[in-house]
C-alpha positions as CSV (number, residue, x, y, z in Angstrom):
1,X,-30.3,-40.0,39.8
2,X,-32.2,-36.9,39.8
3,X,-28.6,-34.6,40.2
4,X,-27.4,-36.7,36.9
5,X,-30.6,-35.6,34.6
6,X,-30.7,-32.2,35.0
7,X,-26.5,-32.2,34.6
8,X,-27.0,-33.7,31.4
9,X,-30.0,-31.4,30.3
10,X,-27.8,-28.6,31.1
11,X,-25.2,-30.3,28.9
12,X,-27.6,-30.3,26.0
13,X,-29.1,-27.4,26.6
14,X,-25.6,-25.8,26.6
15,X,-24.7,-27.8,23.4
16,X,-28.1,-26.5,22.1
17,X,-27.1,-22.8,22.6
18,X,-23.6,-23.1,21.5
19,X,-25.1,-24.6,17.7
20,X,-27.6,-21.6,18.0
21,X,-24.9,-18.9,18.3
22,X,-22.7,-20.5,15.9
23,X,-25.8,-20.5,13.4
24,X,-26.4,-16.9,14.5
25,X,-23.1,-16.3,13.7
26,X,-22.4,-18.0,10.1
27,X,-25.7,-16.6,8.6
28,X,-25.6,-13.3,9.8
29,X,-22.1,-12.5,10.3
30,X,-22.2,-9.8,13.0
31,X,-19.9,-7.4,13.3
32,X,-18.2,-4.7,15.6
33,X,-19.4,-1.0,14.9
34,X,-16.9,0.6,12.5
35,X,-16.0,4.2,12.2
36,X,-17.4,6.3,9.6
37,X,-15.1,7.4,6.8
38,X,-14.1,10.5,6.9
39,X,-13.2,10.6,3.0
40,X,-16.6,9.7,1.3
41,X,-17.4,11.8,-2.0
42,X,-20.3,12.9,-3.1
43,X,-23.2,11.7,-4.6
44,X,-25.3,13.8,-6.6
45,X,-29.0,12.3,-5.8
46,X,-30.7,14.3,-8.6
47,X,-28.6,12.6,-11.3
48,X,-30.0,9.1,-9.2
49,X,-33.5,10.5,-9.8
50,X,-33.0,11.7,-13.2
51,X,-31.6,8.5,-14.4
52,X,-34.6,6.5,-13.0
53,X,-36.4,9.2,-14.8
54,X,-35.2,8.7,-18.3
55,X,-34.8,4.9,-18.4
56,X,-38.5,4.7,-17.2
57,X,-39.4,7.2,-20.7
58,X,-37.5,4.8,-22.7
59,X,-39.4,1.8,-21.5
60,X,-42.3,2.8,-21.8
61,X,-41.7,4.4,-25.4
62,X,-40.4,0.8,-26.2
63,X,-43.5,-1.1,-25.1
64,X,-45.7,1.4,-27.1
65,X,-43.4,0.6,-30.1
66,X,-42.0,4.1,-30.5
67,X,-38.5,5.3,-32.3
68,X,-36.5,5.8,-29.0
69,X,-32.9,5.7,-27.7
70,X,-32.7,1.9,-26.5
71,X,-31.7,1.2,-22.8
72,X,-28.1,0.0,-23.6
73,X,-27.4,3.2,-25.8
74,X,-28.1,5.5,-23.2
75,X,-26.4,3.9,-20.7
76,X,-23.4,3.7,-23.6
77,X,-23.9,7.2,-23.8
78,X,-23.5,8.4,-20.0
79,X,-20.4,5.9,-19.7
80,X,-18.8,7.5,-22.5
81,X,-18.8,10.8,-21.1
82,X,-16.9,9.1,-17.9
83,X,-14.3,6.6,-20.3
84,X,-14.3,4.1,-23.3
85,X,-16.8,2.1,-22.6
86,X,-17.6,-1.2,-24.7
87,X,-20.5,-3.6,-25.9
88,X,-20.4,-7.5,-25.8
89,X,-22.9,-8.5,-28.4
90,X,-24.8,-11.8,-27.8
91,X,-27.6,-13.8,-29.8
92,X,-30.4,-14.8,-27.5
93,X,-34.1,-16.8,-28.3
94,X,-35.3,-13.8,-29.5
95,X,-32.8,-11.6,-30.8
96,X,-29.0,-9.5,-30.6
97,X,-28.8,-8.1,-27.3
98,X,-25.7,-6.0,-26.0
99,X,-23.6,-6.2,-22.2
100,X,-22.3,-2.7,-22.0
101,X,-19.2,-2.4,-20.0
102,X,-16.8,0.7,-18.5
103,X,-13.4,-0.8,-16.9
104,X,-11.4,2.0,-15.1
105,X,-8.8,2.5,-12.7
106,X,-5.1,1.2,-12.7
107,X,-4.0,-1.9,-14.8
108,X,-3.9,-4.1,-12.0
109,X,-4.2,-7.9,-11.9
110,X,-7.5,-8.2,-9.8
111,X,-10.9,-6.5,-11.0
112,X,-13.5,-5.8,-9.2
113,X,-16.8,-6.5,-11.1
114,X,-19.6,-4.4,-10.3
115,X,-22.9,-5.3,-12.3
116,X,-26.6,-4.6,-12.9
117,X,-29.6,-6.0,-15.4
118,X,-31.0,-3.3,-17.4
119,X,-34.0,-4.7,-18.8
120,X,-36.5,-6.3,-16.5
121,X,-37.1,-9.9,-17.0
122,X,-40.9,-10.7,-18.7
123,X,-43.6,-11.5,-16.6
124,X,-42.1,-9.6,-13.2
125,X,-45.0,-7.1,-11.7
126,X,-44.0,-3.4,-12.2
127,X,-44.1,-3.2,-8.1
128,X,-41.3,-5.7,-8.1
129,X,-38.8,-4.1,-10.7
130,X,-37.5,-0.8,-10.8
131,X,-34.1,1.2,-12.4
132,X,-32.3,2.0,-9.1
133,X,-30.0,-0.4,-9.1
134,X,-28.8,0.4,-13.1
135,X,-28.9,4.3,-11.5
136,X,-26.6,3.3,-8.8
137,X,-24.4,1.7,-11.5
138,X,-24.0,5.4,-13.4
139,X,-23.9,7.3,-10.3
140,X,-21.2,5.0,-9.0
141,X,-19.5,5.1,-12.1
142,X,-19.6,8.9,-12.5
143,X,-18.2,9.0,-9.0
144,X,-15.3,6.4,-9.4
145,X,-14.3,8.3,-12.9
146,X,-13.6,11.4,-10.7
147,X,-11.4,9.4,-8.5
148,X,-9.9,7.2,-10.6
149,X,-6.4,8.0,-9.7
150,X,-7.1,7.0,-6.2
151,X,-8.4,3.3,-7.2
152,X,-6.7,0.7,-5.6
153,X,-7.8,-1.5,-8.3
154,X,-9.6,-1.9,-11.6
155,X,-13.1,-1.9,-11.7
156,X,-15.3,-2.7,-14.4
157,X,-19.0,-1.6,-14.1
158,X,-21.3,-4.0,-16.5
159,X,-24.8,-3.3,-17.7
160,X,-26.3,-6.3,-18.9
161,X,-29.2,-7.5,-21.4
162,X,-31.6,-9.9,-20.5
163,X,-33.3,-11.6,-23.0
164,X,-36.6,-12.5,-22.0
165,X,-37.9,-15.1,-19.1
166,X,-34.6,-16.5,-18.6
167,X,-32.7,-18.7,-16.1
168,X,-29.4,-17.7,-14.5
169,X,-27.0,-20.4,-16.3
170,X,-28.1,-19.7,-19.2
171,X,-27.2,-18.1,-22.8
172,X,-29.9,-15.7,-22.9
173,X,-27.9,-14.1,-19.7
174,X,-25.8,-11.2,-20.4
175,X,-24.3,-12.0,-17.1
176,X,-23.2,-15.5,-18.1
177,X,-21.7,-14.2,-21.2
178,X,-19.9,-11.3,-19.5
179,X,-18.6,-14.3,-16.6
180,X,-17.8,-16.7,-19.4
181,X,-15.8,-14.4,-21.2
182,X,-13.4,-12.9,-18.2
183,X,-13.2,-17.2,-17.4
184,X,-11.7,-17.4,-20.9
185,X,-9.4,-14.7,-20.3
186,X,-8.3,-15.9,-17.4
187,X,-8.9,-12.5,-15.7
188,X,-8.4,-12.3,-11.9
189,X,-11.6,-11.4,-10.5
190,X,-11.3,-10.2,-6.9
191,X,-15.4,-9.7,-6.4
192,X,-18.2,-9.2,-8.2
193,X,-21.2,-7.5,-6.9
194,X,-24.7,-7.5,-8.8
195,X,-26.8,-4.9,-8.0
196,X,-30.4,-5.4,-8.0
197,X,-33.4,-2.7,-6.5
198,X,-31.3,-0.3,-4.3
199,X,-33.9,2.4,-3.8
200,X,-37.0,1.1,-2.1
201,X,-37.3,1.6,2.4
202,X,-39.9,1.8,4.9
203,X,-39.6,3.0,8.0
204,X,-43.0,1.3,9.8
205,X,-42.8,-1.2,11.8
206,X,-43.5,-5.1,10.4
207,X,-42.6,-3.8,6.6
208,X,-39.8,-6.1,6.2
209,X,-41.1,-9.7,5.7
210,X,-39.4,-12.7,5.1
211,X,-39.1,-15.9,3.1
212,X,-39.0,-18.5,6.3
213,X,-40.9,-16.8,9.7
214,X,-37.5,-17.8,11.8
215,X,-35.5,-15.4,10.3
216,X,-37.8,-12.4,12.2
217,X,-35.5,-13.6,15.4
218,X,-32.2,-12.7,13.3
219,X,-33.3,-9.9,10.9
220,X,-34.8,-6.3,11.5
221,X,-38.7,-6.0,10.8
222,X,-38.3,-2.5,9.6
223,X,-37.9,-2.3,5.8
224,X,-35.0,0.7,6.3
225,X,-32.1,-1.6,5.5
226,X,-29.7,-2.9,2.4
227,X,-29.0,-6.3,2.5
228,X,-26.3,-8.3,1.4
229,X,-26.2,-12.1,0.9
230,X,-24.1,-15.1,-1.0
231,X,-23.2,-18.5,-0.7
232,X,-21.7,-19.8,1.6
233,X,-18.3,-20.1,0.4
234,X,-17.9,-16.4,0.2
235,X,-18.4,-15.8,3.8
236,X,-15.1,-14.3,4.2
237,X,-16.1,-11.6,0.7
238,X,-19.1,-10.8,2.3
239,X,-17.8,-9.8,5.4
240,X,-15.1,-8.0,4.4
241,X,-18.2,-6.0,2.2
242,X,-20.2,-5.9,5.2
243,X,-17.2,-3.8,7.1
244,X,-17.1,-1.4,4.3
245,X,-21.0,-1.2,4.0
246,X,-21.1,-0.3,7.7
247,X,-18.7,2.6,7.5
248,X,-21.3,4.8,5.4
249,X,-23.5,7.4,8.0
250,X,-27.3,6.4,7.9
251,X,-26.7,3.1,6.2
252,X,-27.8,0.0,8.0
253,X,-26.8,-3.2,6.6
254,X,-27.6,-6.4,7.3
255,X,-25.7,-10.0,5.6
256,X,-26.8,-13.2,5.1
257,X,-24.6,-16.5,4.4
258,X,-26.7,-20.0,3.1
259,X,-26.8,-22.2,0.8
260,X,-27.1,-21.3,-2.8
261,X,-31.1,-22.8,-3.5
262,X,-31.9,-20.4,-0.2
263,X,-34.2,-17.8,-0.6
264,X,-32.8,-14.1,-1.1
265,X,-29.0,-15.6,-1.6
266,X,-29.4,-16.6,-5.6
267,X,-31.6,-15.8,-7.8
268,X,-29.6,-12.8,-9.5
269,X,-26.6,-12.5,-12.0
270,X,-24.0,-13.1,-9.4
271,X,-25.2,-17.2,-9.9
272,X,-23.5,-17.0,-13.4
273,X,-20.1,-15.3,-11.9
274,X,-20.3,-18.6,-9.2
275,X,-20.7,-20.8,-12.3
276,X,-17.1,-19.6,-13.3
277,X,-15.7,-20.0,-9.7
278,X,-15.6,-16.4,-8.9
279,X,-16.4,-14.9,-5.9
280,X,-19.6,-12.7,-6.6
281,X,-22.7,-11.5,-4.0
282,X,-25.8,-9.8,-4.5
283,X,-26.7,-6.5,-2.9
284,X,-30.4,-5.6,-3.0
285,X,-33.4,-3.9,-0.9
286,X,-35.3,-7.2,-0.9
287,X,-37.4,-5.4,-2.6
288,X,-40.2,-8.3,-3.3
289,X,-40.6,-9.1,0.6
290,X,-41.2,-5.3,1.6
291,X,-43.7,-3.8,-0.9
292,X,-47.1,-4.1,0.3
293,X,-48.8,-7.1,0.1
294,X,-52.2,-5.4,-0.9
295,X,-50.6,-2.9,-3.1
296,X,-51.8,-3.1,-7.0
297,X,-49.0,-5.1,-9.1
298,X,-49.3,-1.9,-11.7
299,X,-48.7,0.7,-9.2
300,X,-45.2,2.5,-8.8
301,X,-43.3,2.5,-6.0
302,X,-41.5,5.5,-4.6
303,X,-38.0,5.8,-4.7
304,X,-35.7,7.1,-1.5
305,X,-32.6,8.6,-3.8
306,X,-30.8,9.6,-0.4
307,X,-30.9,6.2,0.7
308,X,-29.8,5.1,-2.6
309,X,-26.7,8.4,-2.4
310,X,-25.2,6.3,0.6
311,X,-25.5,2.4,-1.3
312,X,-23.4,4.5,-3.9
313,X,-20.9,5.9,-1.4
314,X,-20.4,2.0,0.0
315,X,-19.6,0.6,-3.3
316,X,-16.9,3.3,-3.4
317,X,-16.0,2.3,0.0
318,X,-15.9,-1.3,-0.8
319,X,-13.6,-0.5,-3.6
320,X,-10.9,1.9,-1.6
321,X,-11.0,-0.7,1.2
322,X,-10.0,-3.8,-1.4
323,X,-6.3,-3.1,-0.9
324,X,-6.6,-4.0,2.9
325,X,-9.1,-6.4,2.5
326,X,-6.9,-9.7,1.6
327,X,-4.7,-8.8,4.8
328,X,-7.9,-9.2,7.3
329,X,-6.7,-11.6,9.3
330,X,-10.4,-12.0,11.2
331,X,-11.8,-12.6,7.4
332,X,-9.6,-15.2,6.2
333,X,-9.3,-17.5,9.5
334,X,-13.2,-17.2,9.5
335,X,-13.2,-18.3,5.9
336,X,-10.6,-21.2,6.3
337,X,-12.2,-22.9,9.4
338,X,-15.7,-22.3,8.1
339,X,-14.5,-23.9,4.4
340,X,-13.4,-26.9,7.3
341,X,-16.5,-27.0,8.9
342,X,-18.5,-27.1,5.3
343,X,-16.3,-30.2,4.1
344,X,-16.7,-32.1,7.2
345,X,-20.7,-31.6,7.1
């Protein structure tokens, strides 16, 4: 009697384990360690720096109600030296506000989306918004314009408007707009990445926190990481991004897979690019669980603009590593048995 209770406690306990790893597994999507590539290009980290910089000057000349360049003409105005950028007007509640858009590369069917908010949303504390992300986007497309002939695919970088205290969904999203309109063109969209804060690490330990105190056990607490997260339907996107992610030097990076109302996998413009049944994910610094808690909400943050040189570098890996990335064999069975495993549930 005794013999058949603990065989069946080591049967559960053994069932117990196998569910753990297989949660392990799903949201964090571990890896194998990749090579570096040997074919990065280079990022220039004072341009990073001076684009924070500038776009910092114009906000603050706009709040004090000052004739200044607006946000979207200076980020016209960089593009243009790279291409022939565009503007995709749209009425919000309070006004005309304008997506600002670069598309480069060959004229291929599939696009790679690559997007960023350039106006922080009212009513966010200073200490949780910041222009790295939108300096990424004009590093990154600086970078890609000196490479273009070696693009795999087209890539369109997108600045967008916000108008206001908005919710993803909505009109007064230059995101949804921008989505709604490659829906209604019927344009192939191969991934879209939103960018959000890029730029802010610690190295001290306990300076990453998180939303739920489990996720200590699966996730580094040492703020010195970029994260990536979506939906759980794009586990096979954000794995392949994970692989590219991995193969810049001095870049950790760390994934998460969940459902959509879970903390740190929505809440950005990649929710309107899901809306229109593309595949979209969000790559950010988690920015609002690593500054301190007792830190004043007016206070500026400092910026790491090397850390933010390699987060440049992966997007341009990402990109060069698109052509292989439907033929990952490892990607796609994950994807069709976890799509499987999601219906059944």
């Amino acid at each position: 009697m005794f013999s058949r209770l603990v065989a069946r406690l080591i049967d559960w306990l053994i069932a117990i384990f196998i569910v753990c790893a297989l949660l392990w597994f799903f949201i964090t999507q571990p890896i194998l360690p990749m090579p570096t590539s040997d074919d990065l290009p280079e990022v220039n980290a004072a341009n990073l720096k001076n684009h924070v910089i500038n776009l910092q000057k114009i906000a603050t000349s706009q709040q004090l109600m000052k004739e200044s360049l607006s946000t979207d003409s200076y980020i016209y105005a960089y593009l243009k030296r790279i291409g022939k950028p565009t503007k995709q007007g749209f009425v919000g509640m309070s006004g005309r506000y304008n997506n600002v858009s670069l598309l480069m590369g060959p004229n291929t069917n599939q696009r790679i989306v690559i997007g960023v908010q350039y106006s922080s949303p009212k009513g966010i504390a200073q200490q949780h918004w910041n222009y790295s992300g939108v300096a990424a986007l004009l590093e990154a497309a600086r970078v890609l314009g000196a490479n273009k002939d070696k693009l795999p695919v087209a890539v369109e970088l997108v600045a967008y408007a916000t108008a206001g205290m908005v919710a993803n969904g909505t009109l007064d999203m230059g995101s949804f707009h921008h989505a709604k309109a490659l829906k209604d063109k019927k344009i192939d969209i191969q991934l879209m990445l939103a960018l959000r804060s890029v730029g802010y690490y610690r190295r001290a330990t306990n300076s990453q926190r998180y939303p739920f105190s489990f996720m200590k056990m699966l996730y580094p607490d040492t703020a010195d990481f970029i994260g990536l997260s979506s939906r759980l339907d794009d586990f096979g996107a954000i794995r392949s991004v994970k692989h590219s992610f991995s193969r810049i030097p001095d870049l950790a990076v760390e994934s998460l897979s969940a459902p959509e109302n879970f903390p740190l996998v929505g809440g950005s413009d990649h929710e309107n690019y899901w809306l229109h049944d593309f595949t979209a994910l969000q790559v950010s610094d988690l920015l609002e669980y690593r500054v301190p808690e007792n830190q004043a909400s007016n206070k500026a943050i400092s910026l790491d603009y090397q850390k933010m040189s390699r987060v440049v570098q992966a997007l341009y890996q990402t990109i060069m590593d698109s052509e292989s990335a439907g033929s990952r064999s490892d990607e796609n069975l994950f994807s069709k048995y976890f799509a499987q495993l999601k219906s059944f549930f």
